[in-house]
Structures are given as C-alpha cells and as structure tokens.
OpenMM code with the backbone's topology and positions (N, CA, C; nanometers):
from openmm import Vec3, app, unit

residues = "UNK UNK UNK UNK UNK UNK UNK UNK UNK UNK UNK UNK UNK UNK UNK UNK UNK UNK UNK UNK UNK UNK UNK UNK UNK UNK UNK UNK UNK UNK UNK UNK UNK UNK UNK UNK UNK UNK UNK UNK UNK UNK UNK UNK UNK UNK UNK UNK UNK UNK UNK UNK UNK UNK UNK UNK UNK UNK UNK UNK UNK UNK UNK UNK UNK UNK UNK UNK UNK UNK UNK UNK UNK UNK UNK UNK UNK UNK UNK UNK UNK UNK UNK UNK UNK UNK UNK UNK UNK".split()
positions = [
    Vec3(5.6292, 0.0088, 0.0906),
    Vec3(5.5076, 0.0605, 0.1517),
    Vec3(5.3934, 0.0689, 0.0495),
    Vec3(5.4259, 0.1564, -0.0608),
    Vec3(5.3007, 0.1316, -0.2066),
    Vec3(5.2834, -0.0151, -0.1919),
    Vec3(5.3631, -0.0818, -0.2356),
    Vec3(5.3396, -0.2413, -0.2879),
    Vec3(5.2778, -0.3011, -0.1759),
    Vec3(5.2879, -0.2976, -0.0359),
    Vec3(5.1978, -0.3615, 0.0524),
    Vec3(5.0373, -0.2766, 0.0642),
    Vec3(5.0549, -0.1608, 0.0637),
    Vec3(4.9304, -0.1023, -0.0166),
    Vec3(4.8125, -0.1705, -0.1237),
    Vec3(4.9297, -0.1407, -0.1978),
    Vec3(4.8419, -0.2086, -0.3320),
    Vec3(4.7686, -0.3568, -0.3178),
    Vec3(4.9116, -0.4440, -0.2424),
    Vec3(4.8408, -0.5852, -0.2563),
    Vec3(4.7098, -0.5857, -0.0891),
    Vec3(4.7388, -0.4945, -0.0593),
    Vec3(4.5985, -0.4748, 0.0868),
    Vec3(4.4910, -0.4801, 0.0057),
    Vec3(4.4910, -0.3775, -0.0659),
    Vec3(4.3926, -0.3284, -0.1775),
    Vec3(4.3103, -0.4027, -0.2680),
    Vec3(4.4256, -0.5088, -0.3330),
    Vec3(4.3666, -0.5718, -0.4151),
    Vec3(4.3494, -0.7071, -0.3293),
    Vec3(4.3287, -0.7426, -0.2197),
    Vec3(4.3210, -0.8498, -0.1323),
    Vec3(4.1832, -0.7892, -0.0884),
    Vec3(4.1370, -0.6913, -0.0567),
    Vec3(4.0266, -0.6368, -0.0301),
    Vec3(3.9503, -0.6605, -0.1166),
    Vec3(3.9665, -0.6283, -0.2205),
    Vec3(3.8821, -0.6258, -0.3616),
    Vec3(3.8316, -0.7416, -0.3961),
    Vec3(3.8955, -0.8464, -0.3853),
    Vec3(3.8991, -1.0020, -0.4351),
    Vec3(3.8323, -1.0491, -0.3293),
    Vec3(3.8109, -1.0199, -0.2035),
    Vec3(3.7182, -1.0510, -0.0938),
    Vec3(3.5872, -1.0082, -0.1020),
    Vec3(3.5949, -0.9175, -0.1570),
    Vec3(3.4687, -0.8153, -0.1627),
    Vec3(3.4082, -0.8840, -0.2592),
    Vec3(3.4807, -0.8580, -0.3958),
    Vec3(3.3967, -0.9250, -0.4703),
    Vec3(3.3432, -1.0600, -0.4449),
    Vec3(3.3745, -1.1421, -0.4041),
    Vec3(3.3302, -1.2993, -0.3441),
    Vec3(3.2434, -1.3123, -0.2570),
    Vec3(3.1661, -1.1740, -0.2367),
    Vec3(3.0515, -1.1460, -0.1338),
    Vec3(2.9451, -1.1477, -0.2151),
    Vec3(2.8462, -1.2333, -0.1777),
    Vec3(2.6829, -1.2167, -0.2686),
    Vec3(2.5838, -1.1679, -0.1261),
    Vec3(2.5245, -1.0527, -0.1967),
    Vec3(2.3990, -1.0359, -0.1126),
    Vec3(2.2848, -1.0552, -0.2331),
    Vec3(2.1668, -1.1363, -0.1121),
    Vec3(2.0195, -1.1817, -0.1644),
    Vec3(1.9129, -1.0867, -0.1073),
    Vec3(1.8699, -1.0762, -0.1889),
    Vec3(1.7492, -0.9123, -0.1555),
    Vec3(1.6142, -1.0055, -0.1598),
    Vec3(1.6445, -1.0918, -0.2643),
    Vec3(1.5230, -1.1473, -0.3047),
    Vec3(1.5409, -1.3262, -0.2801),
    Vec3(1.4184, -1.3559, -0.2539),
    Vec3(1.4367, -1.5220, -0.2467),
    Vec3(1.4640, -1.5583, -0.4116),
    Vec3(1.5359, -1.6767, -0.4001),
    Vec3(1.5607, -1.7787, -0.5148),
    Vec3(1.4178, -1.8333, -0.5885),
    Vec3(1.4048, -1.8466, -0.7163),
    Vec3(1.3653, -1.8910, -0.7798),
    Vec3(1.2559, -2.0652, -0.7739),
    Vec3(1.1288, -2.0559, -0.7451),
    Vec3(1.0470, -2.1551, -0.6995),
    Vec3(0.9129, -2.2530, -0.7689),
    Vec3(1.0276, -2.3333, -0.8577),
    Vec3(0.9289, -2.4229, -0.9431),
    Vec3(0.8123, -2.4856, -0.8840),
    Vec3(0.7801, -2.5060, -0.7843),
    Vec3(0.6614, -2.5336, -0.6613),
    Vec3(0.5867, -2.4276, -0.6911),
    Vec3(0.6118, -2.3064, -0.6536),
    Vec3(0.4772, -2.1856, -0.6631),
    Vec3(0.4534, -2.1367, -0.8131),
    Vec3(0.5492, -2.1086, -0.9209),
    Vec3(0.5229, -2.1067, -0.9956),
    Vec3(0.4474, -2.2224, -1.0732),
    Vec3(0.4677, -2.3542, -1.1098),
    Vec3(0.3654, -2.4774, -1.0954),
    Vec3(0.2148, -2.4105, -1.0209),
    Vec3(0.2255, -2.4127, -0.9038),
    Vec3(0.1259, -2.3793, -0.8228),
    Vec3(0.0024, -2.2286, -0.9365),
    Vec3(0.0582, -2.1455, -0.9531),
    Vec3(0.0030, -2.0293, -1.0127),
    Vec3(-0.0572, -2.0334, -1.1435),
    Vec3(0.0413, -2.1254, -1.2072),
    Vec3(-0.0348, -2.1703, -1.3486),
    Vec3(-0.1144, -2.2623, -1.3312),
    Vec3(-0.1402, -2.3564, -1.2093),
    Vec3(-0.2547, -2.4440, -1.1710),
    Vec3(-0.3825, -2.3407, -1.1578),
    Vec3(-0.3373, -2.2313, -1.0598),
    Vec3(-0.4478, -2.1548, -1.0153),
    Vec3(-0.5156, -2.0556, -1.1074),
    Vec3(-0.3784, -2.0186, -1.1551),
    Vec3(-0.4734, -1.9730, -1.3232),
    Vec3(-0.5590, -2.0248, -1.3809),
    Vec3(-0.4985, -2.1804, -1.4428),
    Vec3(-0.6257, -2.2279, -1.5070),
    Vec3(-0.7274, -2.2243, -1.4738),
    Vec3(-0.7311, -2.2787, -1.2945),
    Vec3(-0.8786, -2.3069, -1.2590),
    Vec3(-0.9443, -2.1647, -1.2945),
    Vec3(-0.9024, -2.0605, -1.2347),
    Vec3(-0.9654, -1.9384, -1.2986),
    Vec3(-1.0069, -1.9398, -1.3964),
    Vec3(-0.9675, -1.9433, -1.5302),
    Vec3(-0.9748, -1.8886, -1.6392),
    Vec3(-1.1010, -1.9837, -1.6338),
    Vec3(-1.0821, -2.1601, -1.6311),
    Vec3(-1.1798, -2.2437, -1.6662),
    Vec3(-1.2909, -2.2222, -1.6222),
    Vec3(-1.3215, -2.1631, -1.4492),
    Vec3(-1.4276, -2.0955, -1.4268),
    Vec3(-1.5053, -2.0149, -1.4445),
    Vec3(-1.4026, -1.9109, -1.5161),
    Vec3(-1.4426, -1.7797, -1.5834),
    Vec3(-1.5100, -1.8145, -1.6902),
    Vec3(-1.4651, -1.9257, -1.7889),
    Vec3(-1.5076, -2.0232, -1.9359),
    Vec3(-1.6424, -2.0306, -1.9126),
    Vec3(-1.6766, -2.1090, -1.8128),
    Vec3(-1.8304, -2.1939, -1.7289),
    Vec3(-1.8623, -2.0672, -1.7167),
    Vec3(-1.9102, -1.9860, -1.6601),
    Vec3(-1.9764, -1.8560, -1.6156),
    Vec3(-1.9903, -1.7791, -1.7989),
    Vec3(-1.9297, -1.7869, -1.8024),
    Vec3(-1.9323, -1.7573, -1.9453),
    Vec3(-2.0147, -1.7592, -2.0789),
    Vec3(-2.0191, -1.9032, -2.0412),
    Vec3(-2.1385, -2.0276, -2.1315),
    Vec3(-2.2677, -2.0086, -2.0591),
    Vec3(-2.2761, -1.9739, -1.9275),
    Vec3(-2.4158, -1.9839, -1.8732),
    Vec3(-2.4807, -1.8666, -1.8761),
    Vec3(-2.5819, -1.8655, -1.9562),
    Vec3(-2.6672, -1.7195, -1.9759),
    Vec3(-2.7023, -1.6316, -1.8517),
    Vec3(-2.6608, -1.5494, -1.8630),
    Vec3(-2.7216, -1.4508, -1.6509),
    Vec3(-2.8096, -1.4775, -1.5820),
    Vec3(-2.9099, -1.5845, -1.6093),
    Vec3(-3.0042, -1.5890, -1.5700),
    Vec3(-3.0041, -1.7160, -1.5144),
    Vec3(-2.9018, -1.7913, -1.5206),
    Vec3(-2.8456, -1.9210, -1.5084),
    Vec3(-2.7064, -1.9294, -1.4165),
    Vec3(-2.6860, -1.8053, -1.3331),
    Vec3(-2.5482, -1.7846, -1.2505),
    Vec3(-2.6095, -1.7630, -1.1421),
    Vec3(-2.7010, -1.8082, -1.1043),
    Vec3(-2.6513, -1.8018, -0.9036),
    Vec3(-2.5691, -1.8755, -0.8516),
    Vec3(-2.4971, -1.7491, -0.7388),
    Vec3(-2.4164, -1.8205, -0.6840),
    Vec3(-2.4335, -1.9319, -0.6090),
    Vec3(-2.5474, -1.9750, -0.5592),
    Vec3(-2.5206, -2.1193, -0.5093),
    Vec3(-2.4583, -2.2289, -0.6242),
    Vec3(-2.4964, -2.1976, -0.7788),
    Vec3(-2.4619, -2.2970, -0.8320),
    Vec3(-2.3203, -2.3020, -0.8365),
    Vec3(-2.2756, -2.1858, -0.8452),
    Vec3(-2.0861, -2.1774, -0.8310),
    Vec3(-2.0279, -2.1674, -0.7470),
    Vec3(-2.1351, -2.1435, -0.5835),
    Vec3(-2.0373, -2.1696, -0.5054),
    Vec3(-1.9007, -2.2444, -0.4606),
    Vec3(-1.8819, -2.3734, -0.5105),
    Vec3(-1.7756, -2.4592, -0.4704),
    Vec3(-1.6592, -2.3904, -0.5480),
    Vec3(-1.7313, -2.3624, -0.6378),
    Vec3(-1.5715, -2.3099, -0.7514),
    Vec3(-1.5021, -2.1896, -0.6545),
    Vec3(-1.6006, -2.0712, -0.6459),
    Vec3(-1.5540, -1.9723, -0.5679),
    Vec3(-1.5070, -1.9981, -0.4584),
    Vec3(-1.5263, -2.1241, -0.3971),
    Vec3(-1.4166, -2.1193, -0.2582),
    Vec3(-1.3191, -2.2054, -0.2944),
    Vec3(-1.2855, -2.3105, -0.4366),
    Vec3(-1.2061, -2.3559, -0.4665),
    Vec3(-1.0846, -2.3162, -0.5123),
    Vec3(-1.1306, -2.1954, -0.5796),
    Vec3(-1.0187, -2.0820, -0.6320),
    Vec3(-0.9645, -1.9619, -0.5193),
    Vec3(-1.0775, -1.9996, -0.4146),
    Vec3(-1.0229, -1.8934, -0.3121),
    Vec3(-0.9473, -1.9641, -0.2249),
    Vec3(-0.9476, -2.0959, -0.1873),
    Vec3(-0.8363, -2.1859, -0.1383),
    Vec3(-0.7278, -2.1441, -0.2015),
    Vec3(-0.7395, -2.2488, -0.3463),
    Vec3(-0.5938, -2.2090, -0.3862),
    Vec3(-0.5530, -2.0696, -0.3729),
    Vec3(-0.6005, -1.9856, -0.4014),
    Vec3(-0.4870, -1.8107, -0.4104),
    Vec3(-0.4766, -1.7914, -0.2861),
    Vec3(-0.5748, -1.8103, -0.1214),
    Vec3(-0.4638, -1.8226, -0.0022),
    Vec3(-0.3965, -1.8964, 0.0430),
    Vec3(-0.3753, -2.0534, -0.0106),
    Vec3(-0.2583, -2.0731, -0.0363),
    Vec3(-0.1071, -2.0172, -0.1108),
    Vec3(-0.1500, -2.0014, -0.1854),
    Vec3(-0.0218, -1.9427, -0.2682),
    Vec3(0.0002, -1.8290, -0.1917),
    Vec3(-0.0492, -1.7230, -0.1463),
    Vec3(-0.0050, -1.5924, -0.0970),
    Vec3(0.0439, -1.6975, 0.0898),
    Vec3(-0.0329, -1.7596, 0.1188),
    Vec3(0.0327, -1.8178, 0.2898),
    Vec3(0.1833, -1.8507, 0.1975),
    Vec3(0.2222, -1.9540, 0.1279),
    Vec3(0.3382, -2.0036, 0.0887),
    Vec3(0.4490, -1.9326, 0.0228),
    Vec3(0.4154, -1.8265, -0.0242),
    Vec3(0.5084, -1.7193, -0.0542),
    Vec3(0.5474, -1.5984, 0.0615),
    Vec3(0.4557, -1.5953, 0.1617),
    Vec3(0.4847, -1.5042, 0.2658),
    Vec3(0.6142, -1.6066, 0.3670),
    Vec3(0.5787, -1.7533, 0.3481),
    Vec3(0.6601, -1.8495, 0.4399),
    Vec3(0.7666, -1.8470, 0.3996),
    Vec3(0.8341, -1.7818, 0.2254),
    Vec3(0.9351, -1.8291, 0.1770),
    Vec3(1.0483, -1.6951, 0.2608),
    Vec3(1.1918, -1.7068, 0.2525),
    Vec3(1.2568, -1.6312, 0.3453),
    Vec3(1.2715, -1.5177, 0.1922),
    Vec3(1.3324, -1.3643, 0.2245),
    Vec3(1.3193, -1.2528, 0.1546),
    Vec3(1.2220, -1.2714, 0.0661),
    Vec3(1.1017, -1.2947, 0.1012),
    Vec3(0.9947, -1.2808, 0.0140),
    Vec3(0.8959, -1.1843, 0.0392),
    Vec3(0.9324, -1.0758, 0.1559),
    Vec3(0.8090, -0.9765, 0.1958),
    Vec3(0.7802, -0.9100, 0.0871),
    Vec3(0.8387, -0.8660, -0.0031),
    Vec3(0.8916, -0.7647, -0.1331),
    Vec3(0.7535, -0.7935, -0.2344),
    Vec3(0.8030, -0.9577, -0.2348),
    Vec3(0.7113, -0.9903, -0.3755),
    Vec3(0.5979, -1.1067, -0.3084),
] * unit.nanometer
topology = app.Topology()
chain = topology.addChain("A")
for resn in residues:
    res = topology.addResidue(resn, chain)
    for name in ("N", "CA", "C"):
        topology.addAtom(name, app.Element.getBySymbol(name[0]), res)
C-alpha cells in the first residue's frame, strides 16, 4: 500500500513537472529589429532639430518626420498588442 503510494506520488510529480505554463509571449526578433529601427529614427530626428537654431523649427518643416515616427511607434504598439500573452508588456 506505501509503495503504490509512493510510486502514485512520484508519477504525479514527474507529470507535473513536464507541465510548462507561458505568462508571457516568446521572444520576437521582428519587434525588437523593429524598435531599434524606431529608435534611431528618433534619436536622428531629435539630431536634426537639434542642429537647427529655434528659430528655424517650424513644424511644417518637420512635419513628415513627426508622422513618420508616429507611424512607426503605432505600429509597433498595433503588433505587440496582436502578439498572443502580450497584454502585460
């Protein structure tokens, strides 16, 4: 009776353990790629605005950038909401 016990037990255990739960989605060389694209353009825009004295930044002249960088980042946030356990992050 112990010994069929025990091996219940450890038949349980060895099942159990062989169970994976995912909380979080897997790992995504696509969006990450994607983010360090969208970074740059940032930063490079930020560079340009930078160089141009204040008096030399209206936004019409930067408009395209500002909706270029605002494309990309709602992309990236649409494509990470599409990925499955990704509400989190």
């Amino acid at each position: 009776m112990a010994f069929s016990r025990l091996a219940a037990t450890a038949m349980f255990l060895l099942i159990l353990g062989g169970c994976a739960v995912r909380l979080v989605s897997g790992y995504d060389q696509g969006t990450f790629d994607s983010i360090l694209s969208a970074e740059r353009e940032v930063d490079l825009f930020y560079g340009e605005l930078l160089e141009s004295p204040p008096s030399e930044r209206p936004y019409s002249k930067y408009a395209s950038g500002y909706l270029r960088i605002e494309t990309d980042l709602r992309i990236l946030v649409t494509r990470n909401q599409a990925r499955p356990l990704n509400s989190e992050s």
